[in-house]
Gaussian input, Z-matrix of N, CA and C with variables (Angstrom, degrees):
# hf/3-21g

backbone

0 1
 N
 C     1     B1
 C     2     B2     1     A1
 N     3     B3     2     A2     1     D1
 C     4     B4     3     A3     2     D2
 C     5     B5     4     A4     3     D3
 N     6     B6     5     A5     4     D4
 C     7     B7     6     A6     5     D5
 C     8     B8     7     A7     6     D6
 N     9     B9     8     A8     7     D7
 C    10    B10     9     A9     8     D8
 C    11    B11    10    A10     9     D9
 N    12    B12    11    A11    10    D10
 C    13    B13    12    A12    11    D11
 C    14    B14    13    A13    12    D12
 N    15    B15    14    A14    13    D13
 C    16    B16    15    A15    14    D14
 C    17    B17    16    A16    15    D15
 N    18    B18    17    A17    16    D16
 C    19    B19    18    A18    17    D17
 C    20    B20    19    A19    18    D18
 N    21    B21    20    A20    19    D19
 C    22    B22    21    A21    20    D20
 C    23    B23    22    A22    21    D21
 N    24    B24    23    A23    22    D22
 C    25    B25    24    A24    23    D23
 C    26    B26    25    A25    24    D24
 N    27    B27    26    A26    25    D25
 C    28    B28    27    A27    26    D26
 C    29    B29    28    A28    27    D27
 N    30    B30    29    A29    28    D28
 C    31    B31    30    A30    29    D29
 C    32    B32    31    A31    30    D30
 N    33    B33    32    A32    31    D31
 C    34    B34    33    A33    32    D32
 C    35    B35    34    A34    33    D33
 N    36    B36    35    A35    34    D34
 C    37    B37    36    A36    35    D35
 C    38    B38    37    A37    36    D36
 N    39    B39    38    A38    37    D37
 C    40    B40    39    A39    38    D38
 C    41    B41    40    A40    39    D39
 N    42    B42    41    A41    40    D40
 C    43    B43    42    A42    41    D41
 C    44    B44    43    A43    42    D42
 N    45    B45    44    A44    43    D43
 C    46    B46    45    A45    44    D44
 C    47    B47    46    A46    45    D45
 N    48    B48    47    A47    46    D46
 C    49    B49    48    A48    47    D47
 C    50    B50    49    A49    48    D48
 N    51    B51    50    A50    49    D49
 C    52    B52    51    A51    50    D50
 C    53    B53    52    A52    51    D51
 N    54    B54    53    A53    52    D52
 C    55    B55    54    A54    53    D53
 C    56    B56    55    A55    54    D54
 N    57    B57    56    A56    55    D55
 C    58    B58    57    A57    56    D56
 C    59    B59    58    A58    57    D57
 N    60    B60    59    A59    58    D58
 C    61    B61    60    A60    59    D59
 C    62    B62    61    A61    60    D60
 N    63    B63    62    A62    61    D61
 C    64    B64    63    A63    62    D62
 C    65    B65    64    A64    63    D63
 N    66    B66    65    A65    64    D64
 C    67    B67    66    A66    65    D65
 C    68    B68    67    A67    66    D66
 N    69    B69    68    A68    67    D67
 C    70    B70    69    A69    68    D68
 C    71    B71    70    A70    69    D69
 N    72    B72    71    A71    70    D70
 C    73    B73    72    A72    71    D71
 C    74    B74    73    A73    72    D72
 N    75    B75    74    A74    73    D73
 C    76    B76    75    A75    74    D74
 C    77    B77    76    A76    75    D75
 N    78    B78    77    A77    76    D76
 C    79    B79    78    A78    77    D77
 C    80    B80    79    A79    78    D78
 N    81    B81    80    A80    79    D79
 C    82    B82    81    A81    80    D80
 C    83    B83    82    A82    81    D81
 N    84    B84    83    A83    82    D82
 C    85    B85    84    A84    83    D83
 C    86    B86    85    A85    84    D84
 N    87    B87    86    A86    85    D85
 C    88    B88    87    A87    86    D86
 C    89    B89    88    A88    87    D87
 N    90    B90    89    A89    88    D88
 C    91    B91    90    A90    89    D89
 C    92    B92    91    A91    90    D90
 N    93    B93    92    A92    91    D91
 C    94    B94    93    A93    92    D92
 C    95    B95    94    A94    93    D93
 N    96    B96    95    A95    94    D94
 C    97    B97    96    A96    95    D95
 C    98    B98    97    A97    96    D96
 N    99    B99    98    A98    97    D97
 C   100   B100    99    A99    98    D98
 C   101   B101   100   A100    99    D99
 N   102   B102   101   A101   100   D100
 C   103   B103   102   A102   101   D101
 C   104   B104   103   A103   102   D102
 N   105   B105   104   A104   103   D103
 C   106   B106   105   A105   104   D104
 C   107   B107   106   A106   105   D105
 N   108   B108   107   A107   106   D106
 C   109   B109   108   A108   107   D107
 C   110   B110   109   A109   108   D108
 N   111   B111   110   A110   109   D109
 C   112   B112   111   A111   110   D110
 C   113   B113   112   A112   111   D111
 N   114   B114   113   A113   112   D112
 C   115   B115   114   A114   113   D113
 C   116   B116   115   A115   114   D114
 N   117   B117   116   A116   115   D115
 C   118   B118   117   A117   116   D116
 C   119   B119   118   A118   117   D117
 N   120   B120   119   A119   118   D118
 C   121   B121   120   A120   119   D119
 C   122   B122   121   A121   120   D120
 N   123   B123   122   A122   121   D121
 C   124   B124   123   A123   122   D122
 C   125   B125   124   A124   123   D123
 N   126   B126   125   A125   124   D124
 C   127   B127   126   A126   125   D125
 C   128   B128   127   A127   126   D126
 N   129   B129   128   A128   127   D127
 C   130   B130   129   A129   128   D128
 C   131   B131   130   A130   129   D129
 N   132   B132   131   A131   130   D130
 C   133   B133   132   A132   131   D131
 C   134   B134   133   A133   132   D132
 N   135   B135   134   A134   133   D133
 C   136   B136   135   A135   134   D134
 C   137   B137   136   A136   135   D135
 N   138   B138   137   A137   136   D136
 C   139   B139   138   A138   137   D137
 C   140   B140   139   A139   138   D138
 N   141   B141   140   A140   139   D139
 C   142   B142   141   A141   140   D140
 C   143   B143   142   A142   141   D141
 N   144   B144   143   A143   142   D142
 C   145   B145   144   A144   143   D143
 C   146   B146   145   A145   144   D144
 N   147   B147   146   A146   145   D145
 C   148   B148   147   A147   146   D146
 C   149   B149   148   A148   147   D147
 N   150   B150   149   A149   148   D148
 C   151   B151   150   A150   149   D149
 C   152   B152   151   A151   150   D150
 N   153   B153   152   A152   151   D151
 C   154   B154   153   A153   152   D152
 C   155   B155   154   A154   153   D153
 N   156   B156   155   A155   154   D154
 C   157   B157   156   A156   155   D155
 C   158   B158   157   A157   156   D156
 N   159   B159   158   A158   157   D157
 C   160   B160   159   A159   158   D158
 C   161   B161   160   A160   159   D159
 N   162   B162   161   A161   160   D160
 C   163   B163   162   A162   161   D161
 C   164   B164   163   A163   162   D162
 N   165   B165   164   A164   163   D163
 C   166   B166   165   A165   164   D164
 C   167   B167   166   A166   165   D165
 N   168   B168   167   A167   166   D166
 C   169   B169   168   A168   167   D167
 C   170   B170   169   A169   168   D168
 N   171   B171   170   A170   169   D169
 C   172   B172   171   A171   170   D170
 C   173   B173   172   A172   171   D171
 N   174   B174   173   A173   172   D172
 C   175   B175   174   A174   173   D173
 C   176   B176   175   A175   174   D174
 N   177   B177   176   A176   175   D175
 C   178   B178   177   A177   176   D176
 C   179   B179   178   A178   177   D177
 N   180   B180   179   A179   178   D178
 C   181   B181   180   A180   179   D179
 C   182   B182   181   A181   180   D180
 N   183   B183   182   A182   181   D181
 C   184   B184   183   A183   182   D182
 C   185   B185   184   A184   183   D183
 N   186   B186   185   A185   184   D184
 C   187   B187   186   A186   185   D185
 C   188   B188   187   A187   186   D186
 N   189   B189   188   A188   187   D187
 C   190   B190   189   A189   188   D188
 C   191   B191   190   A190   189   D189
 N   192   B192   191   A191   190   D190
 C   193   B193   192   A192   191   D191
 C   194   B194   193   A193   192   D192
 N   195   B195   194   A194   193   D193
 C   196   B196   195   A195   194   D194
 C   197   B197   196   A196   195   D195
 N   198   B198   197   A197   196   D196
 C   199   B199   198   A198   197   D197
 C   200   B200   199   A199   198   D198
 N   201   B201   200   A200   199   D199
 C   202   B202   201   A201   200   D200
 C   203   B203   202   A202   201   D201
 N   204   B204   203   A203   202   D202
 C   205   B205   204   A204   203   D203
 C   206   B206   205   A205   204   D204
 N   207   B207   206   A206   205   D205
 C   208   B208   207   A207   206   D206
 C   209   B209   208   A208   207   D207
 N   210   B210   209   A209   208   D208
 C   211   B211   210   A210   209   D209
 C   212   B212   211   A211   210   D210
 N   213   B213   212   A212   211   D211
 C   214   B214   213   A213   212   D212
 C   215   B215   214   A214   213   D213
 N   216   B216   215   A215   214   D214
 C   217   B217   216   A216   215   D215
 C   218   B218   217   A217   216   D216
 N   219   B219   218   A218   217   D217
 C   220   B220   219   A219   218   D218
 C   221   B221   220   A220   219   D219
 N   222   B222   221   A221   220   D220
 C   223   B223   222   A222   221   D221
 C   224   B224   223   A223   222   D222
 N   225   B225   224   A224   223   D223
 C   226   B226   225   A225   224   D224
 C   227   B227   226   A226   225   D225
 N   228   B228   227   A227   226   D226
 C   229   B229   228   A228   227   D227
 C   230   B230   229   A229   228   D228
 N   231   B231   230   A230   229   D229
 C   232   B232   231   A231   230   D230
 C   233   B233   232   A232   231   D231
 N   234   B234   233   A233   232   D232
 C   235   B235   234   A234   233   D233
 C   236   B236   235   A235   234   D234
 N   237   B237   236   A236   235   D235
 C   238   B238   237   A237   236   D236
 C   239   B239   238   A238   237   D237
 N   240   B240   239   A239   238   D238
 C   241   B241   240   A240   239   D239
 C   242   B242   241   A241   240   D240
 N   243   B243   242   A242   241   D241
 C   244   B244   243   A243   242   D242
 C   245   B245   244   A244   243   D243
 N   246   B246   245   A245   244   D244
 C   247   B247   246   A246   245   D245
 C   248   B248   247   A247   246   D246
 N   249   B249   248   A248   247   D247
 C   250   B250   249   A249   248   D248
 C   251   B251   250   A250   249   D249
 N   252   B252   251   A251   250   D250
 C   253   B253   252   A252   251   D251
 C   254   B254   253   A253   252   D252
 N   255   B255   254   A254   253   D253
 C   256   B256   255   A255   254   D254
 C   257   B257   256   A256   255   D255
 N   258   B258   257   A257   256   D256
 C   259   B259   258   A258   257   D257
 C   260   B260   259   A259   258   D258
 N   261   B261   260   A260   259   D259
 C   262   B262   261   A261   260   D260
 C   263   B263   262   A262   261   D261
 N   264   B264   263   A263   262   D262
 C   265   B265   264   A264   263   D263
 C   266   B266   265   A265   264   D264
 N   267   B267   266   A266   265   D265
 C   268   B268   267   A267   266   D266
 C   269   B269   268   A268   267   D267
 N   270   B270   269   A269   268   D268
 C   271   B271   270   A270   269   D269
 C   272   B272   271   A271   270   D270

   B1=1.4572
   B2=1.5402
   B3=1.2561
   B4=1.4051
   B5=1.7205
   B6=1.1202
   B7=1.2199
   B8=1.9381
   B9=0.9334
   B10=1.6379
   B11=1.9297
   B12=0.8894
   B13=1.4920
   B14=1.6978
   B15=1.5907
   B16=1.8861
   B17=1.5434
   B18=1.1785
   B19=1.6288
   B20=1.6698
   B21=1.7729
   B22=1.3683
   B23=1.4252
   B24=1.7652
   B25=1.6481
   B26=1.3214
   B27=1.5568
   B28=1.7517
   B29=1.4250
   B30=1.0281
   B31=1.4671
   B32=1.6671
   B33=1.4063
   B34=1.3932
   B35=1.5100
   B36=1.6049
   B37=1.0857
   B38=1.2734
   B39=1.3721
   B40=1.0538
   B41=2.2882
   B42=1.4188
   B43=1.4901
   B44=1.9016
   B45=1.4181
   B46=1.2698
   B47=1.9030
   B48=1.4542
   B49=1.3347
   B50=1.6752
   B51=1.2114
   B52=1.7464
   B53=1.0280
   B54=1.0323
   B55=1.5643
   B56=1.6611
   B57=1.7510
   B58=1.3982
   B59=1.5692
   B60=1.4855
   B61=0.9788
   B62=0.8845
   B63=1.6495
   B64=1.3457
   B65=1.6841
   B66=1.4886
   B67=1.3860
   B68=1.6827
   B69=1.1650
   B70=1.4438
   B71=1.6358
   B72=1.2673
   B73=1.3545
   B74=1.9657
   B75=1.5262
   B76=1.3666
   B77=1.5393
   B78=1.9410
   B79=1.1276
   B80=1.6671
   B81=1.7329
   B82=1.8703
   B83=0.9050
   B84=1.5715
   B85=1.6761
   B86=1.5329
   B87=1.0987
   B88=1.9227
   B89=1.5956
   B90=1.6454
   B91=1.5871
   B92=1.6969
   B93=1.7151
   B94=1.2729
   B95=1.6029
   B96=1.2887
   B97=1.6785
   B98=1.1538
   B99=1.4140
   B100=1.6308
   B101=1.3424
   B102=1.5333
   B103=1.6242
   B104=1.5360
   B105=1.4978
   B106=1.4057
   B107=1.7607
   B108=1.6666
   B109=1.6258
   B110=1.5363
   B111=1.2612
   B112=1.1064
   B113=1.0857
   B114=1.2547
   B115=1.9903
   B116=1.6235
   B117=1.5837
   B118=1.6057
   B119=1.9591
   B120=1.0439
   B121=1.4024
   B122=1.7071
   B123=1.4471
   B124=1.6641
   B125=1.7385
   B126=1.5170
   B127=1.6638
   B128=1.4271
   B129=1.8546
   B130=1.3870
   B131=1.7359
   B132=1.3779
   B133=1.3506
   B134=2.2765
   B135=1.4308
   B136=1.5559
   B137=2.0238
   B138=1.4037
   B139=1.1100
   B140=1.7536
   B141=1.3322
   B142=1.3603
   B143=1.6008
   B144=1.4173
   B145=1.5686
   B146=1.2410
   B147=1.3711
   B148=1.4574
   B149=0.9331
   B150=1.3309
   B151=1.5683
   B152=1.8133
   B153=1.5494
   B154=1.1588
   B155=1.6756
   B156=1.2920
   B157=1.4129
   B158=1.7662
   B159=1.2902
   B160=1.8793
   B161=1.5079
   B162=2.0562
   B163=1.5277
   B164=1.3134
   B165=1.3640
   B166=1.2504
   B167=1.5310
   B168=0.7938
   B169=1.7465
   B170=1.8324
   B171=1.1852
   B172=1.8758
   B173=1.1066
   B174=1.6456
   B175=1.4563
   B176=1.7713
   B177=1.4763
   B178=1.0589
   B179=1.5222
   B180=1.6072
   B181=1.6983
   B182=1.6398
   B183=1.2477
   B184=1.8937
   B185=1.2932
   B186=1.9534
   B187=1.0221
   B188=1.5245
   B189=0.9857
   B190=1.5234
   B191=1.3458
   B192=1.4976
   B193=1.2491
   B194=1.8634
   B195=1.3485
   B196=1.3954
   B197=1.4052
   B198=1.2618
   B199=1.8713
   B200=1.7557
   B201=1.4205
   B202=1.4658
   B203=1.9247
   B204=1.4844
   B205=1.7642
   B206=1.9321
   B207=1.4867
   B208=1.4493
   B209=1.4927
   B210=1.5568
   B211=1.5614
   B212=1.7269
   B213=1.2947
   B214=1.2591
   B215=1.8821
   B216=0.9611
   B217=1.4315
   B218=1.7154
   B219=2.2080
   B220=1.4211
   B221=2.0043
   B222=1.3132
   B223=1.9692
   B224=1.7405
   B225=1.1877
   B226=1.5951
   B227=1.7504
   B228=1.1633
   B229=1.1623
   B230=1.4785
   B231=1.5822
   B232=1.5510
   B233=1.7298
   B234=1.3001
   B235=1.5246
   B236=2.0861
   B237=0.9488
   B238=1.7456
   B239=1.3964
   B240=1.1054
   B241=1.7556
   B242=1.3932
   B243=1.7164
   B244=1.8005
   B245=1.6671
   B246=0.7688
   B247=1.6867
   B248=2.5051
   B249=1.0685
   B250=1.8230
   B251=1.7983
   B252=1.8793
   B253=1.1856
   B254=2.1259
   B255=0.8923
   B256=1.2156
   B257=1.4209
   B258=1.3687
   B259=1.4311
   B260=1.4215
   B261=0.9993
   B262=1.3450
   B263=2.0754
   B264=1.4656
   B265=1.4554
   B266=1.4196
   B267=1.3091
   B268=1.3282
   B269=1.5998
   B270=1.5630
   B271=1.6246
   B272=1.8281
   A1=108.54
   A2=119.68
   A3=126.31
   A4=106.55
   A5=122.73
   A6=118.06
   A7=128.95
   A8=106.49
   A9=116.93
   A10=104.81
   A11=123.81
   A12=130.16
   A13=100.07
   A14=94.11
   A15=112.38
   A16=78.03
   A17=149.17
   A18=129.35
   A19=102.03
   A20=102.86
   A21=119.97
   A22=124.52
   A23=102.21
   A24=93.05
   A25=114.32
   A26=119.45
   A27=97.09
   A28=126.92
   A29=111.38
   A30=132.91
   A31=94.14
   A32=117.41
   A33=109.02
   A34=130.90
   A35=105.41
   A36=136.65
   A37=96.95
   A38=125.51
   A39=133.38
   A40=105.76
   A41=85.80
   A42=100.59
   A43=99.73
   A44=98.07
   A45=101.29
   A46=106.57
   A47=103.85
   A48=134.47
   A49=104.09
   A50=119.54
   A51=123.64
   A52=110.00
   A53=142.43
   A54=121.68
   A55=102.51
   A56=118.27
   A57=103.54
   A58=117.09
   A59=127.72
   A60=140.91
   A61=145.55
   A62=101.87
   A63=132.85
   A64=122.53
   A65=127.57
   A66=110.86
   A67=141.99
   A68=125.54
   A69=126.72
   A70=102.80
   A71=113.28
   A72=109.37
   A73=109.75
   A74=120.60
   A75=140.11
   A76=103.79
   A77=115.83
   A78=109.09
   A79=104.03
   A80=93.74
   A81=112.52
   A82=115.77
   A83=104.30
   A84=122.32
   A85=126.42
   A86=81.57
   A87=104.09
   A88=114.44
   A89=105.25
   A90=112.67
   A91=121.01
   A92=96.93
   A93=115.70
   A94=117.31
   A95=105.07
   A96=126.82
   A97=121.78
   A98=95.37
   A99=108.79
   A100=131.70
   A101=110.26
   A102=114.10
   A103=133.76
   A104=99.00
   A105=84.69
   A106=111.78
   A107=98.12
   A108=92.31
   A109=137.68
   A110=117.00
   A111=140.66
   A112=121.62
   A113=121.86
   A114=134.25
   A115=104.97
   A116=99.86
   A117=91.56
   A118=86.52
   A119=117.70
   A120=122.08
   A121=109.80
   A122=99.20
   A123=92.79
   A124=123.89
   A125=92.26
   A126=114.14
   A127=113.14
   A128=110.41
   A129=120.08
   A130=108.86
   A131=116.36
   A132=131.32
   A133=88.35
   A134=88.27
   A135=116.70
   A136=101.17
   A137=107.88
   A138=115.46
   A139=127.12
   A140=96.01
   A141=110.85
   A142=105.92
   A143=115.18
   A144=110.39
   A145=126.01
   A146=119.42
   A147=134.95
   A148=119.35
   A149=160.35
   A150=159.43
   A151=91.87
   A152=134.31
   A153=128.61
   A154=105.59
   A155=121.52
   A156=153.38
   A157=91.66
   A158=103.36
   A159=114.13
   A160=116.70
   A161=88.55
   A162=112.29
   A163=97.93
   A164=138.66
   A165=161.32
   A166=113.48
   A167=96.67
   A168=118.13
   A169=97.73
   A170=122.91
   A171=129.61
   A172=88.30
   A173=141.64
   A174=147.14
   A175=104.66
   A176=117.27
   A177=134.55
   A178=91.05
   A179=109.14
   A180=125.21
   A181=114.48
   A182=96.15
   A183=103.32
   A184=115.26
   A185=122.88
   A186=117.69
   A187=104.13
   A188=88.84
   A189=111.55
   A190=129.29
   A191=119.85
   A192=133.78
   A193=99.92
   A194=108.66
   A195=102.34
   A196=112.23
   A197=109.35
   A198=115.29
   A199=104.92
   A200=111.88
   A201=114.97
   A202=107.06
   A203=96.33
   A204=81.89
   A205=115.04
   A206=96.82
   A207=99.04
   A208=88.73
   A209=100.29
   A210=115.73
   A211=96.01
   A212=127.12
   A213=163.19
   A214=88.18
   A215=134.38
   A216=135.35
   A217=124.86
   A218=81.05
   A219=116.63
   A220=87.39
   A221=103.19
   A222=101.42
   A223=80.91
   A224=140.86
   A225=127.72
   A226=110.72
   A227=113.73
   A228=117.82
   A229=124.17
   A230=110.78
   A231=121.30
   A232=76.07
   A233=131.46
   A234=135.71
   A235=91.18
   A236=102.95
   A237=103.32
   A238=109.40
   A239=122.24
   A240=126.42
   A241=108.91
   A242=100.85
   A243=100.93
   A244=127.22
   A245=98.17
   A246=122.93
   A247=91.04
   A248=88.67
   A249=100.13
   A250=97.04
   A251=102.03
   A252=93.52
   A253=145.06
   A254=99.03
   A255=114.42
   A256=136.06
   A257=106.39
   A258=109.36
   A259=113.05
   A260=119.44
   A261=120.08
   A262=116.34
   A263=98.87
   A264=93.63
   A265=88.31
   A266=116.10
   A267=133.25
   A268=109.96
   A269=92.70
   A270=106.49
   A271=96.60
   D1=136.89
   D2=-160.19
   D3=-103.11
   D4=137.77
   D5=179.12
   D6=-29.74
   D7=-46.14
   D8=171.36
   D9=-68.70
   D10=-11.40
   D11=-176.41
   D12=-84.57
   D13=-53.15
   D14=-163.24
   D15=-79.31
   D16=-32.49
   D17=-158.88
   D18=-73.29
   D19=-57.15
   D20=168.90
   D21=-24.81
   D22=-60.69
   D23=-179.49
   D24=-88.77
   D25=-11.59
   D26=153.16
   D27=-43.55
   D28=-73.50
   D29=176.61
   D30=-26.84
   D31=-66.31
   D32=-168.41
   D33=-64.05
   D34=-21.22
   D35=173.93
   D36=-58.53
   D37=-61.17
   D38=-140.03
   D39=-83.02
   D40=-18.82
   D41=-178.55
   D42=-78.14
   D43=-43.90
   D44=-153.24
   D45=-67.65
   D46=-23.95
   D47=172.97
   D48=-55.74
   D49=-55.90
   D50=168.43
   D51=-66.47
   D52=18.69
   D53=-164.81
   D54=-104.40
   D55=-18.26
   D56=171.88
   D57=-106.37
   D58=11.39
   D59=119.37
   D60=-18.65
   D61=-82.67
   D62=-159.40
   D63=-42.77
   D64=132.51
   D65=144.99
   D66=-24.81
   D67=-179.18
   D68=149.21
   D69=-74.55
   D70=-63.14
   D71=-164.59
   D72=-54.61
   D73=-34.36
   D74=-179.33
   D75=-53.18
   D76=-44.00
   D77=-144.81
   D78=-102.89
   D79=-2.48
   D80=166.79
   D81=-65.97
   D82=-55.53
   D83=177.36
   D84=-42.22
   D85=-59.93
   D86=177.83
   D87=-55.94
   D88=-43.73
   D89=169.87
   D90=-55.43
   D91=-45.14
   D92=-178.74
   D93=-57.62
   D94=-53.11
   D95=167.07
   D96=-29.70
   D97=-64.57
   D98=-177.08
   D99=-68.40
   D100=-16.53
   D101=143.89
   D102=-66.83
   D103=-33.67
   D104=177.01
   D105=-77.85
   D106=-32.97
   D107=171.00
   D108=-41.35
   D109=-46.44
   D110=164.56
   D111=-55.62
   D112=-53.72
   D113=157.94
   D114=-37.73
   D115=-54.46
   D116=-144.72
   D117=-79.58
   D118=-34.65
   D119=-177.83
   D120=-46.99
   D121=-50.59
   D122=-171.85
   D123=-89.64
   D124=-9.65
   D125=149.56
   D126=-42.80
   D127=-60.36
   D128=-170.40
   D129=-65.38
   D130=-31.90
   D131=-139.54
   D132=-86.58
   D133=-54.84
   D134=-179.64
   D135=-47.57
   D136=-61.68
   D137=179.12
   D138=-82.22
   D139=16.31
   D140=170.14
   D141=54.06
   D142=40.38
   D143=154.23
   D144=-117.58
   D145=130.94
   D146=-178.29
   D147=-81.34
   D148=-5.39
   D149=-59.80
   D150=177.51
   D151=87.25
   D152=162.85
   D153=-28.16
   D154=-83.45
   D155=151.00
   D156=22.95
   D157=-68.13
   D158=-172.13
   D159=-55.47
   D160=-50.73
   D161=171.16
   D162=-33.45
   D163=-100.64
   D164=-145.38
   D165=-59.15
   D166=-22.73
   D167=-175.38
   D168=-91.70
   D169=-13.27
   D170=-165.98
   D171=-117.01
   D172=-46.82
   D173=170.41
   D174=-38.55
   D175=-62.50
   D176=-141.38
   D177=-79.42
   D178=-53.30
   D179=168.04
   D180=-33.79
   D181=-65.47
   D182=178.89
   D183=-56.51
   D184=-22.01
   D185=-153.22
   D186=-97.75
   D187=-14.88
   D188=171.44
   D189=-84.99
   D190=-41.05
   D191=167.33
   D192=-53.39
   D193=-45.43
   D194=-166.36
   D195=-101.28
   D196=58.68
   D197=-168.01
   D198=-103.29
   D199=-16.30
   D200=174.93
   D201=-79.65
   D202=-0.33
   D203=176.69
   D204=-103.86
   D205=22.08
   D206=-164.36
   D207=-144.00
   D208=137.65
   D209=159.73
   D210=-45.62
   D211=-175.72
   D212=-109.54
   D213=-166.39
   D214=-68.66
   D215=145.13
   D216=11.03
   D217=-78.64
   D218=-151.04
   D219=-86.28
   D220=-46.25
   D221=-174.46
   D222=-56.27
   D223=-77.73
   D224=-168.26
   D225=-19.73
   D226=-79.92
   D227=-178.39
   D228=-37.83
   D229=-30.40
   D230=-150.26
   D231=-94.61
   D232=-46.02
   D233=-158.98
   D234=-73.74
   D235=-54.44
   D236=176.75
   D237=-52.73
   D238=-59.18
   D239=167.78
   D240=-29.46
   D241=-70.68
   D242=-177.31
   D243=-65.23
   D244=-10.21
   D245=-171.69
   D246=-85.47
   D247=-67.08
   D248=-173.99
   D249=-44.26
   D250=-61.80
   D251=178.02
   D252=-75.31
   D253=-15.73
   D254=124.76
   D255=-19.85
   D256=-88.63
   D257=174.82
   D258=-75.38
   D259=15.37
   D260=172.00
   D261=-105.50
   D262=-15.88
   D263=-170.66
   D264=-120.86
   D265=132.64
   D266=147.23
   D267=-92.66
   D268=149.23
   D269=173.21
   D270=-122.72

C-alpha cells in the first residue's frame, strides 16, 4: 500500500470514527470530504504521485472548484472539517 492509499484511509478512518458523535452539520461534512478525498487520492494514485503534500493540495483544489454547490455556511464547516482532519493524521 502506497503512501496516498495509507493517507486516504486515515482520513476515512478518521470520518468513520465521528460518525457516533458527530453533528448533522459534522456528519455532511465528513460525507462531503470523503468524495473529494477519494477523487483527489486516485487522481494522485492514476498520475503516479506519491507526495501526501500534492494529495492535500488536490483536496483543497477540488474543494474549491466545488464551492458554488455549498452555502457559504456549509464551505465553512466543510473547510473546518478538513482543516481538524488534517491535524489529526500524521504521515
Amino acid at each position: 500500500m502506497n503512501m496516498i492509499q495509507q493517507y486516504e484511509e486515515k482520513l476515512s478512518c478518521l470520518i468513520d470514527q465521528m460518525v457516533e458523535t458527530a453533528s448533522d452539520d459534522e456528519l455532511f461534512a465528513g460525507g462531503y470530504l470523503r468524495g473529494h478525498i477519494s477523487l483527489s487520492a486516485a487522481e494522485c494514485e492514476l498520475n503516479g504521485i506519491a507526495s501526501i503534500d500534492v494529495m492535500k493540495e488536490a483536496v483543497d483544489t477540488s474543494i474549491a472548484q466545488a464551492q458554488s454547490e455549498l452555502t457559504p455556511a456549509d464551505q465553512l464547516i466543510v473547510k473546518d472539517m478538513w482543516q481538524q482532519l488534517q491535524s489529526r493524521t500524521s504521515v
